[in-house]
MOPAC internal coordinates of N, CA, C and O (Angstrom, degrees):
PM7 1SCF
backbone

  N    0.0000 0     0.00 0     0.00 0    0    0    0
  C    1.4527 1     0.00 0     0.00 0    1    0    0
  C    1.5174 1   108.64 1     0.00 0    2    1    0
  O    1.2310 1   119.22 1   -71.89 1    3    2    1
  N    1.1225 1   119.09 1   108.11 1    3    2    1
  C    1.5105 1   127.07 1  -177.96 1    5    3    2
  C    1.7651 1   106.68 1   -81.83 1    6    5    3
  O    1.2310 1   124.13 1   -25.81 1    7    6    5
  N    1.6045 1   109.67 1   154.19 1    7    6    5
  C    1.1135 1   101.30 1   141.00 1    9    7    6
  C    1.5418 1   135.67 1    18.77 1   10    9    7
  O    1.2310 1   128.65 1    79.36 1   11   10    9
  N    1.0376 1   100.94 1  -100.64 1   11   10    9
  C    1.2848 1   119.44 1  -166.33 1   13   11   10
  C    1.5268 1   122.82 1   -66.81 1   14   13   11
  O    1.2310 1   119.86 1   152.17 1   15   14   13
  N    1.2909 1   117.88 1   -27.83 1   15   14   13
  C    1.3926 1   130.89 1   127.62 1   17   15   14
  C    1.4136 1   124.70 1    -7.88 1   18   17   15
  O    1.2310 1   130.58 1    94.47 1   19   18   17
  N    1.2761 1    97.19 1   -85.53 1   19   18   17
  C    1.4138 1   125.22 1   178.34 1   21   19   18
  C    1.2104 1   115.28 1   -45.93 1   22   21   19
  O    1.2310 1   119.81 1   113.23 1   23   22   21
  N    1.4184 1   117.97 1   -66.77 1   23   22   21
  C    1.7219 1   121.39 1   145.98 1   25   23   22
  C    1.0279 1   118.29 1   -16.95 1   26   25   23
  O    1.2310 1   107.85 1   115.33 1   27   26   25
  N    1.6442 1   140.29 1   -64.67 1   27   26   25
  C    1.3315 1   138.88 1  -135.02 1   29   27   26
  C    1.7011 1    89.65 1  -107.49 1   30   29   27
  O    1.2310 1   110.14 1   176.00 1   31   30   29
  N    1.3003 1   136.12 1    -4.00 1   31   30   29
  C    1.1716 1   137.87 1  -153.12 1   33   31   30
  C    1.4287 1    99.27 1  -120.79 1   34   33   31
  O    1.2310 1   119.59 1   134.97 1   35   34   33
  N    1.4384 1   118.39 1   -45.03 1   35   34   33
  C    1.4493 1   117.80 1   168.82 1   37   35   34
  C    1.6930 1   125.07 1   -48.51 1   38   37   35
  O    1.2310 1   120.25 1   -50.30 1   39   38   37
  N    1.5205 1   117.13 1   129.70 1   39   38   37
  C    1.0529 1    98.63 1   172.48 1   41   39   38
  C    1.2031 1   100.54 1  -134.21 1   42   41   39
  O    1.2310 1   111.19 1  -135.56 1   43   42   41
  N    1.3954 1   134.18 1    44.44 1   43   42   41
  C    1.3967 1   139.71 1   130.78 1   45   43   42
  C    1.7882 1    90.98 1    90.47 1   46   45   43
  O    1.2310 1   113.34 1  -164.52 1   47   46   45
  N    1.1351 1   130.20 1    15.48 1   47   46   45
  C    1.9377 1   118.97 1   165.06 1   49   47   46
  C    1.3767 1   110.83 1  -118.88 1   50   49   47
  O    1.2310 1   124.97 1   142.86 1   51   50   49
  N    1.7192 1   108.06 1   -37.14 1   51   50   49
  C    1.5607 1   122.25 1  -150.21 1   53   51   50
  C    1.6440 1    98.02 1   -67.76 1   54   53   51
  O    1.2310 1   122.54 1   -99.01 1   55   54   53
  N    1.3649 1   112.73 1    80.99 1   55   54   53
  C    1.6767 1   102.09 1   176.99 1   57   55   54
  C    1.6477 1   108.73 1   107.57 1   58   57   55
  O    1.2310 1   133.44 1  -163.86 1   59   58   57
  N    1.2153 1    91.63 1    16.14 1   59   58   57
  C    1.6397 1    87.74 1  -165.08 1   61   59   58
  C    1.3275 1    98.15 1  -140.62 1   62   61   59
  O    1.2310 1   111.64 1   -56.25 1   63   62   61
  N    1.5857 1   133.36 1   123.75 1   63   62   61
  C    1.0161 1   123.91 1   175.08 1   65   63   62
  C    1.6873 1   111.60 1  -118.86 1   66   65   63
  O    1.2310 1   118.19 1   -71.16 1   67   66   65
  N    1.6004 1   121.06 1   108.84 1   67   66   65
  C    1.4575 1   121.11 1  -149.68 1   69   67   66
  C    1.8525 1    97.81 1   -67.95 1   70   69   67
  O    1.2310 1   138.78 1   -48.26 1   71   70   69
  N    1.1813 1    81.19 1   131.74 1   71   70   69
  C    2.3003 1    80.55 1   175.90 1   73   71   70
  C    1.5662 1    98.42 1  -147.25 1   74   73   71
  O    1.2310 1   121.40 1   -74.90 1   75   74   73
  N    1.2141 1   114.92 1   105.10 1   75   74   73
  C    1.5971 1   126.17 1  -171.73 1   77   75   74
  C    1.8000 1   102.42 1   -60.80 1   78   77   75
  O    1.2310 1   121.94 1   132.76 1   79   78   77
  N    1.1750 1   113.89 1   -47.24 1   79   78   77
  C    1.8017 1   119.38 1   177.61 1   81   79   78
  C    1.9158 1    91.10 1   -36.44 1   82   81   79
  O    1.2310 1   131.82 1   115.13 1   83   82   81
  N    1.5045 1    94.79 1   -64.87 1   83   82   81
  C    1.8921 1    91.74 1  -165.07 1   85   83   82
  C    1.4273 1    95.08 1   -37.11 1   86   85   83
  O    1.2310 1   127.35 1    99.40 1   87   86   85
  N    1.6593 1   103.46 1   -80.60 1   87   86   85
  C    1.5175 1   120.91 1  -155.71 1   89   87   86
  C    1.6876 1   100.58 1   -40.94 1   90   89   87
  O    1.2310 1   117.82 1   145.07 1   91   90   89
  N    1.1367 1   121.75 1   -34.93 1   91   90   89
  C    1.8605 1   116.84 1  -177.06 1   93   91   90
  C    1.5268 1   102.58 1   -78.44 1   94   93   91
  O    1.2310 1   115.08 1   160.55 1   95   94   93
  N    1.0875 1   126.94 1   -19.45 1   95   94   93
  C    1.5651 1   124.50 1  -165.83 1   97   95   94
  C    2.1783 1    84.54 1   -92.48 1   98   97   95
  O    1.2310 1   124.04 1   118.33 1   99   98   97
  N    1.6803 1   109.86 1   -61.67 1   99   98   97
  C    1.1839 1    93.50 1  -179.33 1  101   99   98
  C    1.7019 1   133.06 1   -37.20 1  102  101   99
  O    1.2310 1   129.58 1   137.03 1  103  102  101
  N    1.0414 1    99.15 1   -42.97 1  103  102  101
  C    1.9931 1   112.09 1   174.28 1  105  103  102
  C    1.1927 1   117.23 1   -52.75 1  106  105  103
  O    1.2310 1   127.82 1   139.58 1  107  106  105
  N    1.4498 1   102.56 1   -40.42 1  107  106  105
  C    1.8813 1   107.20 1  -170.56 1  109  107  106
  C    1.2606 1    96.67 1   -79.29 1  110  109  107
  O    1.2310 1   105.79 1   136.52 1  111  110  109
  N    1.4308 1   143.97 1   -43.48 1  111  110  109
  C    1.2561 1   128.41 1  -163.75 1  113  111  110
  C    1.7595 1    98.79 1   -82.11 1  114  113  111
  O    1.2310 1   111.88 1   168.72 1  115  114  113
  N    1.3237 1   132.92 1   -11.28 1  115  114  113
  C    1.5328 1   123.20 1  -157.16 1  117  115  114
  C    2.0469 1    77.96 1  -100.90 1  118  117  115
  O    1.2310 1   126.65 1   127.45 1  119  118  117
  N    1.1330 1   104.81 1   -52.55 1  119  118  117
  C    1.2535 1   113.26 1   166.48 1  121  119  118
  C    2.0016 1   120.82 1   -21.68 1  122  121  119
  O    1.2310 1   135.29 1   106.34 1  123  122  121
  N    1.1885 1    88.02 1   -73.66 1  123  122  121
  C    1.7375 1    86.91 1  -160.70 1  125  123  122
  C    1.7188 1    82.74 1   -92.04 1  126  125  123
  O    1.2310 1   102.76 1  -170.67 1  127  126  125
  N    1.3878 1   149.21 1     9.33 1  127  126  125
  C    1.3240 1   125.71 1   126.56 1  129  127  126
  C    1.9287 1    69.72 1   118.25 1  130  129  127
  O    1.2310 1   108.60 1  -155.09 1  131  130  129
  N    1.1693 1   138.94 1    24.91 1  131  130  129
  C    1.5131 1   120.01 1  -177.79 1  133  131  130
  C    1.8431 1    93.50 1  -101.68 1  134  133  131
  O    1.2310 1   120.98 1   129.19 1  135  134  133
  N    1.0202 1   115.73 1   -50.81 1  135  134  133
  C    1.6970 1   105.20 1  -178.35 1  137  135  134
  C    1.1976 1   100.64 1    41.27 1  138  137  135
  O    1.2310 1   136.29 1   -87.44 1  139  138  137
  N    1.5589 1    86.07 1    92.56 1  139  138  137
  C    1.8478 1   100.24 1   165.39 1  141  139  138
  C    1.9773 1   130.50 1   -75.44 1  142  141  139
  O    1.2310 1   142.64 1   146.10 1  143  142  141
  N    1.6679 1    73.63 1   -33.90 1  143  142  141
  C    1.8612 1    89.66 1   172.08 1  145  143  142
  C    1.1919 1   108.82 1    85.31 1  146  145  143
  O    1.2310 1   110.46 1  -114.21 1  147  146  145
  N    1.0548 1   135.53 1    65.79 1  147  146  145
  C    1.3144 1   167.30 1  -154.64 1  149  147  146
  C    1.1027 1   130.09 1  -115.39 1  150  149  147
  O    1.2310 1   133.54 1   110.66 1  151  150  149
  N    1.4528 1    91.44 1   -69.34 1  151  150  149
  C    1.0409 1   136.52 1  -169.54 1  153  151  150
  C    2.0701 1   122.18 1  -144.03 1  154  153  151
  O    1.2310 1   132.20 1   -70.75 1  155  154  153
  N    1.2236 1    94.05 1   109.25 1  155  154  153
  C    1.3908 1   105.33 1  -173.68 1  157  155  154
  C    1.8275 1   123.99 1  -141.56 1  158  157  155
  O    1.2310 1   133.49 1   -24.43 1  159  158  157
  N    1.6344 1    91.53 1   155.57 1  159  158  157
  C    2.4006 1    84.46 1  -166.53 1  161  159  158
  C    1.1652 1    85.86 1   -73.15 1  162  161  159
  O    1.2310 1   122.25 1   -18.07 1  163  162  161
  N    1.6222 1   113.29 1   161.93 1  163  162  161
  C    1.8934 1   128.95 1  -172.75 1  165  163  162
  C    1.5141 1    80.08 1  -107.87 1  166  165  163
  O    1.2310 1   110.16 1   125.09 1  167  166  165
  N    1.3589 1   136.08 1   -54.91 1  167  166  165
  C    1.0908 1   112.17 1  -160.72 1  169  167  166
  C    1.3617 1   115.87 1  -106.46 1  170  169  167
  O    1.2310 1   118.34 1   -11.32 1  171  170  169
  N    1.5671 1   120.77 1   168.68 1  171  170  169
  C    1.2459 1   144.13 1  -170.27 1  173  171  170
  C    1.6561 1   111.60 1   -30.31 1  174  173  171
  O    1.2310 1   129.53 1   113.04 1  175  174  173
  N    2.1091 1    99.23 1   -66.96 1  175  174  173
  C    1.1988 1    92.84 1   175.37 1  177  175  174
  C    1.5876 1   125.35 1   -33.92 1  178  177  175
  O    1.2310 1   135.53 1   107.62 1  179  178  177
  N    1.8311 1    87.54 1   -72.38 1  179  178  177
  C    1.5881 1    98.87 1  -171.42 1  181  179  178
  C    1.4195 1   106.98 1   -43.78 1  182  181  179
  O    1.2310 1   110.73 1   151.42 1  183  182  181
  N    1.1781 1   135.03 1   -28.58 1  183  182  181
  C    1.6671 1   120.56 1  -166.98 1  185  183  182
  C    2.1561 1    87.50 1   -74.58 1  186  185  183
  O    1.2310 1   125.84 1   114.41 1  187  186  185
  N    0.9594 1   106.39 1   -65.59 1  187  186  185
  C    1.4948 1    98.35 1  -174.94 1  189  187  186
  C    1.4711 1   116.46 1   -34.86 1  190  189  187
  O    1.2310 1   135.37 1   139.97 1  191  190  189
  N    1.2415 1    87.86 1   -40.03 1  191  190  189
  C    2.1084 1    93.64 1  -169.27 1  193  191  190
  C    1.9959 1    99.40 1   -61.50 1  194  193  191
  O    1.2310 1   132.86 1   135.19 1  195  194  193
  N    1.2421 1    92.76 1   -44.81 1  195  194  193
  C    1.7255 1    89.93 1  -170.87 1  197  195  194
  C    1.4866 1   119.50 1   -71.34 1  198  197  195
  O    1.2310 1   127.68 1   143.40 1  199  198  197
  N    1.6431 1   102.81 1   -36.60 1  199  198  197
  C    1.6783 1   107.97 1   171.10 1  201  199  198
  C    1.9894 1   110.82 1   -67.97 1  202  201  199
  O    1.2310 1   128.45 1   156.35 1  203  202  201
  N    1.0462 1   101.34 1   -23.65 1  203  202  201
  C    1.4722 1    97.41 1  -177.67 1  205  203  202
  C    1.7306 1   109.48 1   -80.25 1  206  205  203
  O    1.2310 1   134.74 1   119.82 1  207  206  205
  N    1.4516 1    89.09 1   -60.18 1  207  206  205
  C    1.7551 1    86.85 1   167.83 1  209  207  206
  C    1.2702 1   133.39 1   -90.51 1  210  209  207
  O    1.2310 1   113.50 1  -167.45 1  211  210  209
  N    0.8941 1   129.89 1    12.55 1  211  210  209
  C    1.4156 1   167.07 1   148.29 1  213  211  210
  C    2.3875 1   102.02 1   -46.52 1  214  213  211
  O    1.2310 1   142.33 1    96.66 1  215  214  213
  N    1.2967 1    74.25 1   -83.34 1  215  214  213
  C    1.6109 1    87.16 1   175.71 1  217  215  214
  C    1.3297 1   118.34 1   -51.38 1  218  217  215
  O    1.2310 1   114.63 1   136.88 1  219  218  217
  N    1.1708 1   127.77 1   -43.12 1  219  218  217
  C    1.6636 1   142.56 1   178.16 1  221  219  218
  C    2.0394 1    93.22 1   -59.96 1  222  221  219
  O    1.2310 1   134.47 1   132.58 1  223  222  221
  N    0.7826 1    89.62 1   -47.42 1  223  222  221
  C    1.7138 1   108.92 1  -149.32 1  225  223  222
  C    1.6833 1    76.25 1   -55.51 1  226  225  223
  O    1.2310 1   122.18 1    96.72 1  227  226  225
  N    1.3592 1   113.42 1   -83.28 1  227  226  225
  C    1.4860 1   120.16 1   172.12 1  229  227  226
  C    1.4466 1   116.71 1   -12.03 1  230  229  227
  O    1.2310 1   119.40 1   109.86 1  231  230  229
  N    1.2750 1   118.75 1   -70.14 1  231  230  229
  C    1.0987 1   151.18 1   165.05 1  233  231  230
  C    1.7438 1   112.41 1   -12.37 1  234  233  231
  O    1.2310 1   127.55 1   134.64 1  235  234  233
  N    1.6246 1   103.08 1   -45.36 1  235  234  233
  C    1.2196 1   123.90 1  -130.78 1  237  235  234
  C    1.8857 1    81.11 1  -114.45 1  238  237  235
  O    1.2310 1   130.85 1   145.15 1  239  238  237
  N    0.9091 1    96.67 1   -34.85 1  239  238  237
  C    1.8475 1   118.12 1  -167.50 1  241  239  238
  C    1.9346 1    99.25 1   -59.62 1  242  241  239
  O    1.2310 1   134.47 1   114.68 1  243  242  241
  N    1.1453 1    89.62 1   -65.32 1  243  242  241
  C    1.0013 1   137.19 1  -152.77 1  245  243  242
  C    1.8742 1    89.12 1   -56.19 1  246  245  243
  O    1.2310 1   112.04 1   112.65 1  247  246  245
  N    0.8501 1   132.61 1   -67.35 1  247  246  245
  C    1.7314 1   171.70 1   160.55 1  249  247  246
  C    2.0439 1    80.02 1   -35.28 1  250  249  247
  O    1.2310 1   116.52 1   103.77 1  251  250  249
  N    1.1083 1   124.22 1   -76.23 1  251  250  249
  C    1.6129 1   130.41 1   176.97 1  253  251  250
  C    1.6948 1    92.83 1   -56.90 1  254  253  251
  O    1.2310 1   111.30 1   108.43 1  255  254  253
  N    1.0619 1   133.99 1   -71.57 1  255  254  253
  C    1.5237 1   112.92 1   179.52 1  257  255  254
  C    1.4397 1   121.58 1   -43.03 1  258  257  255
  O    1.2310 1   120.05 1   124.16 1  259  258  257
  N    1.0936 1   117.51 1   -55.84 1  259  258  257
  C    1.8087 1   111.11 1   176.15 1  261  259  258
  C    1.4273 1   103.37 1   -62.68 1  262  261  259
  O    1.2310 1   108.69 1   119.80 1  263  262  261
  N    1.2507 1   138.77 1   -60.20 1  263  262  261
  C    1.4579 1   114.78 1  -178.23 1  265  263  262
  C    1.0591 1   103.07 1   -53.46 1  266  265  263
  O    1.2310 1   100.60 1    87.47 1  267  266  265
  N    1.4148 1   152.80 1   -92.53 1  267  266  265
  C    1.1259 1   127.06 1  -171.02 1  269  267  266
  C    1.5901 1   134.77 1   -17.07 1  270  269  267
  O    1.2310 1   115.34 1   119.15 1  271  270  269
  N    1.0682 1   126.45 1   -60.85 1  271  270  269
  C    1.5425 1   116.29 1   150.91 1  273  271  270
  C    1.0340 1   111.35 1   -42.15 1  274  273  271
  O    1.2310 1    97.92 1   138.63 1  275  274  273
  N    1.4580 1   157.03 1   -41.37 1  275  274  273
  C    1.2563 1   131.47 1  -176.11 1  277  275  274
  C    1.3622 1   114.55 1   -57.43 1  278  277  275
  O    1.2310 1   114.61 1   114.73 1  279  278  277
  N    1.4394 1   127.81 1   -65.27 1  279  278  277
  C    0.9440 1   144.05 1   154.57 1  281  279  278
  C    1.4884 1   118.35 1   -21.08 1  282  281  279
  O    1.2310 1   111.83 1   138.72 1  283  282  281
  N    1.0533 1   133.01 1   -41.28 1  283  282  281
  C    1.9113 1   145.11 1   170.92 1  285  283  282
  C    1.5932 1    89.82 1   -64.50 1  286  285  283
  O    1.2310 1   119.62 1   105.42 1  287  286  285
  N    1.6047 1   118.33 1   -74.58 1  287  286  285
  C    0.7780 1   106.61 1  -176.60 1  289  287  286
  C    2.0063 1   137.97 1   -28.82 1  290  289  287
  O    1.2310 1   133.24 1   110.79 1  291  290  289
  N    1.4099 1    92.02 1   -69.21 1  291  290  289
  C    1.5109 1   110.22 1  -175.17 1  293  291  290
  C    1.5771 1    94.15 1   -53.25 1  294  293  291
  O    1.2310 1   110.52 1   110.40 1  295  294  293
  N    1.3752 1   135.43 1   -69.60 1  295  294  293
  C    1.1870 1   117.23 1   170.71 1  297  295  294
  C    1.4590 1   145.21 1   -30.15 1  298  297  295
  O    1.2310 1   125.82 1   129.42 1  299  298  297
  N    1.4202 1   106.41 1   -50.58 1  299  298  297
  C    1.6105 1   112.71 1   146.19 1  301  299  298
  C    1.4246 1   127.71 1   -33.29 1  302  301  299
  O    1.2310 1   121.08 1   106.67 1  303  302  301
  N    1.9436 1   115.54 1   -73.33 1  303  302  301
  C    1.0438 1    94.82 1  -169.34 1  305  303  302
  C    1.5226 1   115.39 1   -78.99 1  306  305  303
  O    1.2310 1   117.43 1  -160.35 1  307  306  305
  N    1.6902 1   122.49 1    19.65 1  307  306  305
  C    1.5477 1   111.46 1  -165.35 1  309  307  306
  C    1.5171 1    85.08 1   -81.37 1  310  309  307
  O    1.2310 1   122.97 1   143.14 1  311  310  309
  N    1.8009 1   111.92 1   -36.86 1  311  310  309
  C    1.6668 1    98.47 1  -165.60 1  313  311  310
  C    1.4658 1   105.59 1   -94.89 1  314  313  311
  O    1.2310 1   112.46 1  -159.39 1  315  314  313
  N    0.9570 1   131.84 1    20.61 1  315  314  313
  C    1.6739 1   140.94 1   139.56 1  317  315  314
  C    1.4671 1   102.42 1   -58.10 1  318  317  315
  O    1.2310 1   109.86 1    97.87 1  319  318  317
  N    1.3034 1   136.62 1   -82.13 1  319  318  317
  C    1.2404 1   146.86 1  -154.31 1  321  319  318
  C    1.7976 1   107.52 1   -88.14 1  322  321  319
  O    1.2310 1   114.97 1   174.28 1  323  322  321
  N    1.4999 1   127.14 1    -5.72 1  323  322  321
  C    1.1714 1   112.54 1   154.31 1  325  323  322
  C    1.7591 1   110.22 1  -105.55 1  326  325  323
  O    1.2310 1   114.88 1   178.38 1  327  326  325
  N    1.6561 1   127.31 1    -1.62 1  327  326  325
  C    1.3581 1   109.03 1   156.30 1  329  327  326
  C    1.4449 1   107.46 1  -117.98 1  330  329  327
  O    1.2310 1   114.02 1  -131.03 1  331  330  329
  N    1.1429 1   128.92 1    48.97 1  331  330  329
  C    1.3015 1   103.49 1   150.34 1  333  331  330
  C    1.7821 1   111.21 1  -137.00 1  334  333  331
  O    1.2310 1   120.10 1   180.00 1  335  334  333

């Protein structure tokens, strides 16, 4: 049973009980790269689906962390250089 099988066979109840808290808690940890292991896909697809978007996601994080430091930054040194 490939993939795609598995895909076409899923219909998202059989064993699966949908709870958005999990699924939002799962993202943030695959997200900021902590993967607690908890929680993980059993099958093939899902492992592809999470390593593919998974990586982007990181990717994506990652890109929102440095702007943010920029921004910390420039703020910092503006009130460095207007109090001292």
């Amino acid at each position: 049973m490939g993939p795609m099988n598995a895909f076409l066979e899923a219909n998202g109840f059989e064993g699966c009980v949908p709870d958005a808290n999990a699924a939002a808690w799962f993202w943030f940890t695959v997200m900021t790269a902590m993967g607690y292991g908890n929680a993980s896909p059993s099958t093939t697809a899902g492992r592809f689906l999470v390593y593919t978007f998974g990586s982007l996601c990181i990717l994506l994080f990652g890109i929102v962390l440095a702007n943010a430091a920029t921004i910390v930054t420039i703020i910092f040194d503006d009130a460095v250089t207007r109090y001292s």
